[in-house]
Backbone as a chain_set.jsonl record, in Angstrom:
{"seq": "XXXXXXXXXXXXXXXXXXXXXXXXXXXXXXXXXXXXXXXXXXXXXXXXXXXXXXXXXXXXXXXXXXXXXXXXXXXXXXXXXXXXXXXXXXXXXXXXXXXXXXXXXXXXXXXXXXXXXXXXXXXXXXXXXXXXXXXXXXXXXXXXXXXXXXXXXXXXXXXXXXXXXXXXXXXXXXXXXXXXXXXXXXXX", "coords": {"N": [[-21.024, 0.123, -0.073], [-17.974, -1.215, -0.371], [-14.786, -2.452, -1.469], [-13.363, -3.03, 0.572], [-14.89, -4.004, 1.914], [-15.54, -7.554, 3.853], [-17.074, -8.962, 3.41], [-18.454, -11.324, 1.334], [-20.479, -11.12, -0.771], [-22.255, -7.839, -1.468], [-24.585, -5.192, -1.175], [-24.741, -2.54, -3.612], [-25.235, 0.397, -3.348], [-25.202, 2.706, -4.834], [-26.237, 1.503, -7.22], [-28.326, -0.225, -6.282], [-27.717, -2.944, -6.618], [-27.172, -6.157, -6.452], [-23.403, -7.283, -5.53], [-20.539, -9.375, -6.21], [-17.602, -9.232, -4.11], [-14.577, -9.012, -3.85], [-12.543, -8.955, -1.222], [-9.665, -7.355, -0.345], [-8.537, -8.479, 2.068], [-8.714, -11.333, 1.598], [-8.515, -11.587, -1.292], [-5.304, -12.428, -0.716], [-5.842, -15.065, -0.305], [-7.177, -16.184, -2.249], [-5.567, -16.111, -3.981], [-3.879, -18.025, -4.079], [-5.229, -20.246, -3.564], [-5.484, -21.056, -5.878], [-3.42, -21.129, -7.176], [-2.875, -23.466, -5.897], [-4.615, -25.406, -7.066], [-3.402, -25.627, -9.293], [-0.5, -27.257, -8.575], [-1.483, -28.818, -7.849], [-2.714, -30.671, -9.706], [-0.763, -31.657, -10.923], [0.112, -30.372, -13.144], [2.804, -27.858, -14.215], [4.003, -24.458, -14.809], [5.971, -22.9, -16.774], [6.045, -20.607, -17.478], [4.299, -17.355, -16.576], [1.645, -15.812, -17.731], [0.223, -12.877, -17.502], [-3.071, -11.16, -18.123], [-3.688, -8.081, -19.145], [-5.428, -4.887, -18.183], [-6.898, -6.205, -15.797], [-5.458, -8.934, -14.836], [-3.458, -8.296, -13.632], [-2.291, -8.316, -10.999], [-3.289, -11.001, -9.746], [-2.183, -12.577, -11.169], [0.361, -11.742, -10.991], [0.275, -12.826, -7.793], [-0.182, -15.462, -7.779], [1.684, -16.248, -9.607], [4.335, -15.69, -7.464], [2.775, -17.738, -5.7], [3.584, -19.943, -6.842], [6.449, -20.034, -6.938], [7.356, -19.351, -9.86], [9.477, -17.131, -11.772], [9.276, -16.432, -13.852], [7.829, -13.98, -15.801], [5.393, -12.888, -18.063], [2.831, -10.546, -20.157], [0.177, -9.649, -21.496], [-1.729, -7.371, -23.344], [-4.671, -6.339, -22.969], [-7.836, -4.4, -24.366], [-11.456, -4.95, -23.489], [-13.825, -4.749, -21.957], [-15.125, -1.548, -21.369], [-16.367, -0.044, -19.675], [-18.915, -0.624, -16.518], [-20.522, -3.956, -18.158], [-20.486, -2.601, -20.217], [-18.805, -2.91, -23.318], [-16.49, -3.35, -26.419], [-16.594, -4.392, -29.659], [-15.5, -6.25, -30.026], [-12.567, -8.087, -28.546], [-9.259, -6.357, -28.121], [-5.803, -6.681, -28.415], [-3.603, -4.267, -27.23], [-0.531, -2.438, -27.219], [1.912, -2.052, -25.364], [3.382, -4.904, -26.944], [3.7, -8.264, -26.045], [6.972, -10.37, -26.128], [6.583, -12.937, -27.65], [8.001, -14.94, -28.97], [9.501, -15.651, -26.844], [8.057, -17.722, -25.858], [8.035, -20.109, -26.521], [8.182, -23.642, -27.142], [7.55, -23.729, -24.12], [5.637, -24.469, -20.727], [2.475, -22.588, -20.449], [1.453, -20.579, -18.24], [-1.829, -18.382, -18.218], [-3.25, -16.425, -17.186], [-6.19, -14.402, -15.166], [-8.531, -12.063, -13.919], [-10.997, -12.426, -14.468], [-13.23, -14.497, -16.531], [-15.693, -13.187, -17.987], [-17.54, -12.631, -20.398], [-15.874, -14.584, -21.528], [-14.528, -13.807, -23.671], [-12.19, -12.496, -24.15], [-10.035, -14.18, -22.482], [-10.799, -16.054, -24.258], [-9.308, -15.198, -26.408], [-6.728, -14.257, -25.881], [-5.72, -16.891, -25.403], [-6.188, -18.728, -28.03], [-4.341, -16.812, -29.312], [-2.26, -17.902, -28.142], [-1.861, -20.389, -28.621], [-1.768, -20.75, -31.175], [0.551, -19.854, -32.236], [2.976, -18.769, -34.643], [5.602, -20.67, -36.062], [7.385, -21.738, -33.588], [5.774, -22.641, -31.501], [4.171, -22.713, -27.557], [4.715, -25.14, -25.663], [2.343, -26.06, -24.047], [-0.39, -24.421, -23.018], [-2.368, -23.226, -20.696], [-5.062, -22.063, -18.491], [-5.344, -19.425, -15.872], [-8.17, -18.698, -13.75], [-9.731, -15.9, -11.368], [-12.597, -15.477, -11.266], [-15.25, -17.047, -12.688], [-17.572, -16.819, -14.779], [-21.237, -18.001, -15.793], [-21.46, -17.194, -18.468], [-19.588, -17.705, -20.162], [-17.907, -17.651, -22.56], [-15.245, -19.255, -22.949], [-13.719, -21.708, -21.043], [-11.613, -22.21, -18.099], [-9.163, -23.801, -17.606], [-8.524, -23.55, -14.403], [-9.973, -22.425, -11.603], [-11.134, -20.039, -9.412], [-13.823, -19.177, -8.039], [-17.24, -19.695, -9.164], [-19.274, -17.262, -10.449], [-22.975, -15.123, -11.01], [-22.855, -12.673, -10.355], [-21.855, -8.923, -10.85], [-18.773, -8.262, -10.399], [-16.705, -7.1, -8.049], [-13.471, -5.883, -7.401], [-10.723, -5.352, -5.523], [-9.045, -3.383, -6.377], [-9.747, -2.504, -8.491], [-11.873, -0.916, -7.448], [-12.491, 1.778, -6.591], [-12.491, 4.956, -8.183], [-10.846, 6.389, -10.625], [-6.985, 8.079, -9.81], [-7.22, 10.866, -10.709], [-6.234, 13.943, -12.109], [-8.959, 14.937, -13.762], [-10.779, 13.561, -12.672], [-13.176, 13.861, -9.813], [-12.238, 13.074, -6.905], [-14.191, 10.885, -4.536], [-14.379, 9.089, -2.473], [-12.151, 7.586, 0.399], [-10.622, 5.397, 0.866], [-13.021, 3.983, 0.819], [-14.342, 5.357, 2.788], [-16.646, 8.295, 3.085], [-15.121, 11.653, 2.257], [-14.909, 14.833, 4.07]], "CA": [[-20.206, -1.04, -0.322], [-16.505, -1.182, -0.888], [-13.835, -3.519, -1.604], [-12.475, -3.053, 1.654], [-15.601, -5.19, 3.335], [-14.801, -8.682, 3.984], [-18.298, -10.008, 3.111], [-18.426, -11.952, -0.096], [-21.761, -10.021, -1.798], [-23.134, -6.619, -0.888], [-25.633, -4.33, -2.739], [-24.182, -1.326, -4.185], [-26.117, 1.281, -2.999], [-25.389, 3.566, -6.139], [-27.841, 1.141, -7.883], [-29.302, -1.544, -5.458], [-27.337, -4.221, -7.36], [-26.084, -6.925, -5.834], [-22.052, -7.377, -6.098], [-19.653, -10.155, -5.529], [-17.042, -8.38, -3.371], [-13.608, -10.097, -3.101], [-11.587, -7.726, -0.7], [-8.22, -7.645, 0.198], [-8.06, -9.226, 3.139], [-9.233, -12.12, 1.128], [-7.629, -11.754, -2.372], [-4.141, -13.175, -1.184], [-6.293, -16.492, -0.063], [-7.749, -16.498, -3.639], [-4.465, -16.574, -5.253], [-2.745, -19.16, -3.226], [-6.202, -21.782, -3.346], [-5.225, -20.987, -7.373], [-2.191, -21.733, -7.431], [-2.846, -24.603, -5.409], [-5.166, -25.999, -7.982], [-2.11, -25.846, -10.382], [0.009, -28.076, -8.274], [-2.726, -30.637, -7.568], [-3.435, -31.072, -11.117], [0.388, -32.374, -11.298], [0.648, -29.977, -14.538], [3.329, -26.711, -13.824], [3.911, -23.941, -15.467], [7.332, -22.596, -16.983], [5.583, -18.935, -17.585], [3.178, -17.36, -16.336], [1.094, -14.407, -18.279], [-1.221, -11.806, -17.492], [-3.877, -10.543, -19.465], [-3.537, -6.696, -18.265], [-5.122, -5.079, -16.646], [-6.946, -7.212, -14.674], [-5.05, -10.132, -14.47], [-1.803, -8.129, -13.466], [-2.616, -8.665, -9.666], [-3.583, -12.276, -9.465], [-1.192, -13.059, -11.856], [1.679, -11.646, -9.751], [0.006, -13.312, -6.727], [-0.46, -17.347, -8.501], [3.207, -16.906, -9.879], [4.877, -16.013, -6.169], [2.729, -18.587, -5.295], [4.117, -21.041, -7.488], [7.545, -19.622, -7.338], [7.43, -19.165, -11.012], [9.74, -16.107, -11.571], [9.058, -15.929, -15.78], [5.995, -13.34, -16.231], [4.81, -12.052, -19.461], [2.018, -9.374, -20.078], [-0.736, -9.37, -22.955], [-2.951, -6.036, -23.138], [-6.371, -6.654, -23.892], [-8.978, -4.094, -24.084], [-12.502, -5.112, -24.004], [-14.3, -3.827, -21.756], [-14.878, 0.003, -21.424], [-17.251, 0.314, -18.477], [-20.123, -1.695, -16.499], [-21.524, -3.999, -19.093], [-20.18, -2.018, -22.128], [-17.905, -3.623, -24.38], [-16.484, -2.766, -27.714], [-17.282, -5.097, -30.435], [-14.528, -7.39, -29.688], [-11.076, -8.327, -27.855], [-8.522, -6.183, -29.022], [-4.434, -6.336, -28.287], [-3.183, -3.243, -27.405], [0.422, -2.392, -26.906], [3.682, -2.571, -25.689], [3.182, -6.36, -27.254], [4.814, -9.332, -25.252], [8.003, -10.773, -27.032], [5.843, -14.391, -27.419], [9.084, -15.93, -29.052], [10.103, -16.449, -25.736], [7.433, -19.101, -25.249], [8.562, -21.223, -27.653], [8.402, -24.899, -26.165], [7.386, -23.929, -22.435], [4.4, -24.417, -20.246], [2.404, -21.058, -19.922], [0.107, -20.302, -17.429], [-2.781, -17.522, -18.736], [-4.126, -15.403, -15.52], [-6.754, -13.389, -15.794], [-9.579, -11.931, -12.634], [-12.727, -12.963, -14.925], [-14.184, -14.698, -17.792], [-17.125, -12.651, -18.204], [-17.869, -13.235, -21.691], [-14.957, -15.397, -21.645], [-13.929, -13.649, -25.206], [-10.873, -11.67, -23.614], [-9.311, -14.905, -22.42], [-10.356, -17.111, -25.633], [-8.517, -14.556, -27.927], [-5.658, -14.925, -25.428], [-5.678, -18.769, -25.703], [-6.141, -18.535, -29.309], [-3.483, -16.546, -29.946], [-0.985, -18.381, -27.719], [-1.296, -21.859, -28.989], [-1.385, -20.806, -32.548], [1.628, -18.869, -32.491], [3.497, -19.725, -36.007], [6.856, -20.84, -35.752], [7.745, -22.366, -32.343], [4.642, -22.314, -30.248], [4.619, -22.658, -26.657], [4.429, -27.045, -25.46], [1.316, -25.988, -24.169], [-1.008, -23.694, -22.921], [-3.937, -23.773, -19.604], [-5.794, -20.814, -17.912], [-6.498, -20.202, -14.735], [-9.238, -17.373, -13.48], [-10.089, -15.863, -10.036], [-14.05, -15.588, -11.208], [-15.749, -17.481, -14.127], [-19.21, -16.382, -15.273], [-21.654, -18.786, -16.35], [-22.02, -17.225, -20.004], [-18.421, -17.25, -20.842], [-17.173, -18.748, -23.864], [-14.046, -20.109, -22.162], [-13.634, -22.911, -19.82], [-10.421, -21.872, -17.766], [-8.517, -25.11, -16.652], [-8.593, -23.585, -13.044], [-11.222, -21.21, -11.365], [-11.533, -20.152, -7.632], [-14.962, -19.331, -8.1], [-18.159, -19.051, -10.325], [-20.496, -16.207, -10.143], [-23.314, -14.738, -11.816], [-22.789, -10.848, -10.087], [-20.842, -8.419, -11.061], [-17.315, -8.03, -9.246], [-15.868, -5.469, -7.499], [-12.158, -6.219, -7.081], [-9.854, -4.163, -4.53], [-7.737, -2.954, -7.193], [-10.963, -1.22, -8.976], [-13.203, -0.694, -6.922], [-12.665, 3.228, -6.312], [-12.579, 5.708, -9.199], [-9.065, 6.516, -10.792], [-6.891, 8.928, -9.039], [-6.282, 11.747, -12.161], [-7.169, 15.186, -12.481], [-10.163, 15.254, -14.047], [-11.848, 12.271, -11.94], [-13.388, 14.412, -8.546], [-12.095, 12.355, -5.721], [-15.481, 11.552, -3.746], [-13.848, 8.221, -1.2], [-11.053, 7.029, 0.618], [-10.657, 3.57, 1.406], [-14.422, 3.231, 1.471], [-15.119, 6.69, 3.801], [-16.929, 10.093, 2.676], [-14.396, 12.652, 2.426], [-15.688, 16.037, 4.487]], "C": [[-18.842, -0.606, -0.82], [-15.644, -2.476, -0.981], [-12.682, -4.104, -0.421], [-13.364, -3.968, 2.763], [-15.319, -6.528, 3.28], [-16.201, -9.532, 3.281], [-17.96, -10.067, 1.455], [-19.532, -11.349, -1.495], [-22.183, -8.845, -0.709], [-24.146, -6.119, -2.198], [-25.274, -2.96, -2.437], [-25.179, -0.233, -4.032], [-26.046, 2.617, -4.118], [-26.53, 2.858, -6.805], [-28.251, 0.081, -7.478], [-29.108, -3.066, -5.851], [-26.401, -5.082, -6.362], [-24.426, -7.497, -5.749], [-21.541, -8.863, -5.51], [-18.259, -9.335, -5.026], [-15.785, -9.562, -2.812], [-12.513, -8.474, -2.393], [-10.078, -8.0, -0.485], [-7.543, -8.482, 0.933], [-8.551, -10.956, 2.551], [-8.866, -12.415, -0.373], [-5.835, -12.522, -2.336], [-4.58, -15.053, -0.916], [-6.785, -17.137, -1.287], [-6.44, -16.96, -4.507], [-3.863, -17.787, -4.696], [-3.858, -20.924, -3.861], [-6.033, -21.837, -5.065], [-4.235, -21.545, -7.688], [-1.727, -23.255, -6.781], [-3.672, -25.69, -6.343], [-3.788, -26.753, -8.859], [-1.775, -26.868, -10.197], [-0.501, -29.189, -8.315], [-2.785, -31.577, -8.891], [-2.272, -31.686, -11.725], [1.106, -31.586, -12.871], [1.671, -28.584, -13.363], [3.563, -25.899, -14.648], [5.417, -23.334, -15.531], [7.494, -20.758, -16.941], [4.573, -18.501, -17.074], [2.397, -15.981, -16.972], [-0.055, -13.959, -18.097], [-1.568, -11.266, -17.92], [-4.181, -9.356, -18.672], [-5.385, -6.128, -18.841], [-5.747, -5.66, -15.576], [-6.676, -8.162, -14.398], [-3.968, -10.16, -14.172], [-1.79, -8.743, -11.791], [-2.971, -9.872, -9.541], [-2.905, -12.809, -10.397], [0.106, -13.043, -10.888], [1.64, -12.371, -8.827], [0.465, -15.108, -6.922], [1.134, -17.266, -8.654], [4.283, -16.57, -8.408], [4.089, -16.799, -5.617], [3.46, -19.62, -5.335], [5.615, -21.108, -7.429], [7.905, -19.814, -8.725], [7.556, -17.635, -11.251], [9.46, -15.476, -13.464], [7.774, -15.17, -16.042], [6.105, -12.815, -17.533], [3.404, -11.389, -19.213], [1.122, -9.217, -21.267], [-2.028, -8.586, -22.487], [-3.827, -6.269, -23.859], [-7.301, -5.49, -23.2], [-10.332, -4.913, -24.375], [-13.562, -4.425, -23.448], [-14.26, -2.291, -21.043], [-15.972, 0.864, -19.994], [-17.957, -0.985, -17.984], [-20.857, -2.185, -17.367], [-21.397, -3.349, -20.343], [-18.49, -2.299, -21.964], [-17.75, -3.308, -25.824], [-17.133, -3.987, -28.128], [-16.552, -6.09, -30.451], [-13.009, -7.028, -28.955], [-10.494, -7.521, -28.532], [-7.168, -5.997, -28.041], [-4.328, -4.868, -28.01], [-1.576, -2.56, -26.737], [1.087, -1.599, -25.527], [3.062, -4.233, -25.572], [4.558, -7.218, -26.966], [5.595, -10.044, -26.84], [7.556, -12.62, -27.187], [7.018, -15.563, -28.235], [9.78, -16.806, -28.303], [9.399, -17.707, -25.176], [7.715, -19.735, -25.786], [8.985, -22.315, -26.588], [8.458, -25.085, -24.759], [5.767, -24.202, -22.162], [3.878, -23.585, -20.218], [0.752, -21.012, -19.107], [-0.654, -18.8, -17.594], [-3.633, -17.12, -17.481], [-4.817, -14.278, -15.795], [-7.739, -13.072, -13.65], [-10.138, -12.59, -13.099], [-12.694, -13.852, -15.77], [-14.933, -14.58, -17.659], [-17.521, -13.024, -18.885], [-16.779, -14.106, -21.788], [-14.341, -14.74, -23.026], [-12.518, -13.307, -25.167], [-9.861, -12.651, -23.564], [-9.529, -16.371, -23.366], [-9.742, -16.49, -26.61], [-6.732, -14.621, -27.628], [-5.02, -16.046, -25.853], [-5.011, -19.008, -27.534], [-4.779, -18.459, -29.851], [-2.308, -17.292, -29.227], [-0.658, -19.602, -28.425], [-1.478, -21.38, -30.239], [-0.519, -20.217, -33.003], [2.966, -19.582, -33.477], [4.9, -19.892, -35.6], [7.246, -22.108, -34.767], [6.877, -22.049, -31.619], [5.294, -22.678, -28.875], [4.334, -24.352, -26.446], [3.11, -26.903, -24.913], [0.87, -24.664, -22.868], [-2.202, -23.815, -21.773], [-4.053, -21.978, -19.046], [-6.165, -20.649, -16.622], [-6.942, -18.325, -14.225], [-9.419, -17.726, -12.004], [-12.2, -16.574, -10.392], [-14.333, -16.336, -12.487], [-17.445, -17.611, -13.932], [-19.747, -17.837, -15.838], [-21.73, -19.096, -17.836], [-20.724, -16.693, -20.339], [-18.019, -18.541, -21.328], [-15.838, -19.609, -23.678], [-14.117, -20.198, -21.103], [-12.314, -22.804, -19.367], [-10.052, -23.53, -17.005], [-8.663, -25.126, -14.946], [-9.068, -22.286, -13.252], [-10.884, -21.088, -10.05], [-12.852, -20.31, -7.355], [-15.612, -18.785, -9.191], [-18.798, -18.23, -9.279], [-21.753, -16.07, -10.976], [-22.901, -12.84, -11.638], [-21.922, -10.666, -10.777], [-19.839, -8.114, -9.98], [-17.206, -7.347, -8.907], [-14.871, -6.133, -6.989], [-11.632, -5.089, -6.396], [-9.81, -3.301, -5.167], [-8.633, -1.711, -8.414], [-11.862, -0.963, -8.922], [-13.616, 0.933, -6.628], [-12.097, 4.076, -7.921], [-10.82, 5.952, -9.278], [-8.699, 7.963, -9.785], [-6.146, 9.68, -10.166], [-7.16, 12.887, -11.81], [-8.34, 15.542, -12.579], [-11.361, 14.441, -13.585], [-12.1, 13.164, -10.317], [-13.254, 12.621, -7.624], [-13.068, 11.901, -4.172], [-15.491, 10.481, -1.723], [-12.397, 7.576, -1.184], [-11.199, 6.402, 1.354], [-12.105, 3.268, 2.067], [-15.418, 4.331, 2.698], [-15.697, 7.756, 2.879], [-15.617, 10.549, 2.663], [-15.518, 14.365, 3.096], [-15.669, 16.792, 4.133]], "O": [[-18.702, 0.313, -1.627], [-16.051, -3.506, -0.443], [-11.782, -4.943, -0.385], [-13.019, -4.454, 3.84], [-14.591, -6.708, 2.304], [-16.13, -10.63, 2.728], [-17.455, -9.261, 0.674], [-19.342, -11.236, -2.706], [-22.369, -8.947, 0.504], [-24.363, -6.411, -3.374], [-25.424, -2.353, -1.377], [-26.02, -0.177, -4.929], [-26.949, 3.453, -4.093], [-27.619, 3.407, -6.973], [-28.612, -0.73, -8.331], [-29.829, -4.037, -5.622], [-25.364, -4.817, -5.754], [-24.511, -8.672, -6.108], [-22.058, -9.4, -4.53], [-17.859, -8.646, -5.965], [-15.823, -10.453, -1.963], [-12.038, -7.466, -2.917], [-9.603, -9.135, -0.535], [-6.472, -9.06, 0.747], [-8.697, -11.752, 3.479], [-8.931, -13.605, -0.683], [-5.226, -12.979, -3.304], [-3.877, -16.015, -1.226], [-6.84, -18.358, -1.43], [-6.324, -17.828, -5.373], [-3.238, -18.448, -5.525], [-3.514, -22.026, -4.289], [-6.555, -22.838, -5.556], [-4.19, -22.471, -8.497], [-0.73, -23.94, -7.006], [-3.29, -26.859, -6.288], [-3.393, -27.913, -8.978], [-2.156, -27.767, -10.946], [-0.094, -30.282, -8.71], [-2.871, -32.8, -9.009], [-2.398, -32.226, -12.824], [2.098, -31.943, -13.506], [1.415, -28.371, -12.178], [3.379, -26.433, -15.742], [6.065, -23.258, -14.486], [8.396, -19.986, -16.616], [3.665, -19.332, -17.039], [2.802, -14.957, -16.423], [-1.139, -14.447, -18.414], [-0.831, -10.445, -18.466], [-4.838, -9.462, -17.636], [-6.207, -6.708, -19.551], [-5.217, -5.65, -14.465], [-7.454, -8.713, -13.618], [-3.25, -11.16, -14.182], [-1.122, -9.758, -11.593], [-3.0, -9.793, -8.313], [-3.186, -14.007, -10.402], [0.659, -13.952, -10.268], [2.728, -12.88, -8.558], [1.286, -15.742, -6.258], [1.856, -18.022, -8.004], [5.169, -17.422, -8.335], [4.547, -16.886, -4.478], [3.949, -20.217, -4.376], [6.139, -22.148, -7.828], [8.894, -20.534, -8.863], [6.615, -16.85, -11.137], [9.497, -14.353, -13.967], [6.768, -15.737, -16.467], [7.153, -12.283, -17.901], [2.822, -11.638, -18.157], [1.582, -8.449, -22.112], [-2.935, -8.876, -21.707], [-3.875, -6.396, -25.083], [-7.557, -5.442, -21.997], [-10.379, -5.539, -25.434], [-14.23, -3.626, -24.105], [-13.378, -1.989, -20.24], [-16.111, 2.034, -19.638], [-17.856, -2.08, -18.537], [-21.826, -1.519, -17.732], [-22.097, -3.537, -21.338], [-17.562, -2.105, -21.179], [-18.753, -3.012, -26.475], [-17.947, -4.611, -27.447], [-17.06, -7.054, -31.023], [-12.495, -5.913, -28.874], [-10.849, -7.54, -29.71], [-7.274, -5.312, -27.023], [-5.099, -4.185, -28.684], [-1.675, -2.178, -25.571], [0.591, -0.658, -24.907], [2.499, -4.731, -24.597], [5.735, -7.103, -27.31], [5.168, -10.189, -27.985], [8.359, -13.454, -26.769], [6.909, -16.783, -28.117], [10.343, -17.882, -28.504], [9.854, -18.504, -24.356], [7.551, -20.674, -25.007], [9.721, -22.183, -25.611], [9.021, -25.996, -24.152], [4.877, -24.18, -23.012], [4.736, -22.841, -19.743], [-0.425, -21.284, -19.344], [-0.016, -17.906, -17.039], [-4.628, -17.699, -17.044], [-4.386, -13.328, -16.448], [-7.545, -13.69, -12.604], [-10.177, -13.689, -12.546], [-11.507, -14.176, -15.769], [-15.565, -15.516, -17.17], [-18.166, -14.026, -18.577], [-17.11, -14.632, -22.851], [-13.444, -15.461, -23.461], [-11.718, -13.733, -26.0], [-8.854, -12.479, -24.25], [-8.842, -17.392, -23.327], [-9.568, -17.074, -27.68], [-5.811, -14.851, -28.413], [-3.993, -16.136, -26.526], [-3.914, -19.304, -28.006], [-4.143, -19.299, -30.488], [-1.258, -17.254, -29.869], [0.477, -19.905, -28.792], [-0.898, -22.349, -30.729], [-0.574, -19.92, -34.197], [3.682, -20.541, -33.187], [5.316, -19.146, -34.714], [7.376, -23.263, -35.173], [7.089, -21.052, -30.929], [6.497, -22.914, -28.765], [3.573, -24.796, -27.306], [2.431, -27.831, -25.353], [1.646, -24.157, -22.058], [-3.063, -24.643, -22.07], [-3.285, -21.033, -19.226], [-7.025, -21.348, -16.085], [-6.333, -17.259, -14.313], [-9.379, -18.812, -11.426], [-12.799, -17.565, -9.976], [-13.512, -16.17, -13.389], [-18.191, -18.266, -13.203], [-18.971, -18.697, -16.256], [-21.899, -20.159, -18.433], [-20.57, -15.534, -20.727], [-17.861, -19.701, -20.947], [-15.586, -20.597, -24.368], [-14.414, -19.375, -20.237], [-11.538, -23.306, -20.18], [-10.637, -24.127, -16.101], [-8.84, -26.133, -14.261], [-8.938, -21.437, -14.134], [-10.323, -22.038, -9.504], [-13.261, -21.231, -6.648], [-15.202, -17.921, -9.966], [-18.904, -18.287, -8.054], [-21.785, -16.949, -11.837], [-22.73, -12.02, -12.54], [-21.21, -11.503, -11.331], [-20.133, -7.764, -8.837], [-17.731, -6.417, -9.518], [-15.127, -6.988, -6.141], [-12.034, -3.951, -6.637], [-10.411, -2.276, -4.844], [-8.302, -0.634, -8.909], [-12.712, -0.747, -9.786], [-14.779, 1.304, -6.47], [-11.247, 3.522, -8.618], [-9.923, 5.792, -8.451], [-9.512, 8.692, -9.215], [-5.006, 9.446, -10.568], [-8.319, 12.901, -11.393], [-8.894, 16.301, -11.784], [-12.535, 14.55, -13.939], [-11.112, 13.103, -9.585], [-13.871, 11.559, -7.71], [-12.833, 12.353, -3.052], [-16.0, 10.713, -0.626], [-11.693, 7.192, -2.118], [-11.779, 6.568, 2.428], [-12.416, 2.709, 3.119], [-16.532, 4.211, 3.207], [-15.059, 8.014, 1.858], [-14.82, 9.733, 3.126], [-16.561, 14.78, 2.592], [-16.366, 17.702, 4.581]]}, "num_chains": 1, "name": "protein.A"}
């Protein structure tokens, strides 16, 4: 299985698990039917921010949908592999200049809510931001899990699998990571 097949679930033949599998050729249709939500819903957005790093790519995608050229960037680790997670959400820098939201719309883009915790600490922290908050605040997710603690204003789809997204679906490309496929082939 790779991220490069078009089918919607496969089973991962590393461990016989079934995946949800959004590929490429099929990720710019995800962002668009997202960003089409937006419009429908008659609300718009003045900003739009992605919760890195998986919500840099469907973030980018929703706001050239929308032609909404204002992006912002909030780094959240949480999780650290398949299924392992630290003990909570945590920030981690270069931290967005959030003054600039002060009295706009902001649209919150993420891939998931797995546990939903990632994008309720987001939330959290946007609308309670002391001073000059932002006029308000909505979410919108490619996937949303059943057992996640946040309800994103807009979804494309629920799941229960686990994902495999394009964007990390193949092992990093560094030094010390052996390089074992490309674009989904053996190497000889």
């Amino acid at each position: 299985m790779t991220a490069f097949d078009d089918g919607a679930s496969a089973v991962d033949p590393s461990d016989g698990q079934e995946r949800e599998v959004l590929a490429w050729s099929r990720f710019g249709d995800a962002a668009r039917e997202l960003a089409q939500q937006v419009v429908d819903s008659g609300w718009f957005p003045d900003v739009v921010v992605a919760v890195a790093r998986g919500g840099l790519l469907p973030a980018g995608a929703v706001s050239y949908a929308l032609g909404v050229k204002a992006m912002g960037t909030m780094n959240v680790e949480f999780y650290t592999g398949i299924a392992e997670t630290l003990t909570r959400p945590v920030f981690l820098p270069p931290l967005m200049d959030t003054a600039t939201l002060s009295g706009k719309k902001v649209l919150v883009v993420d891939d998931v809510a797995d546990s939903g915790r990632t994008l309720a600490l987001v939330m959290e922290t946007l609308r309670e931001l002391p001073g000059h908050p932002p006029e308000e605040v909505r979410s919108a997710v490619l996937y949303v899990k059943p057992s996640s603690v946040a309800d994103p204003d807009y979804e494309w789809k629920r799941t229960d699998k686990w994902i495999t997204f394009p964007w990390s679906a193949l092992p990093p490309v560094h030094p010390d990571v052996p390089q074992k496929e490309t674009y989904g082939k053996q190497q000889a």
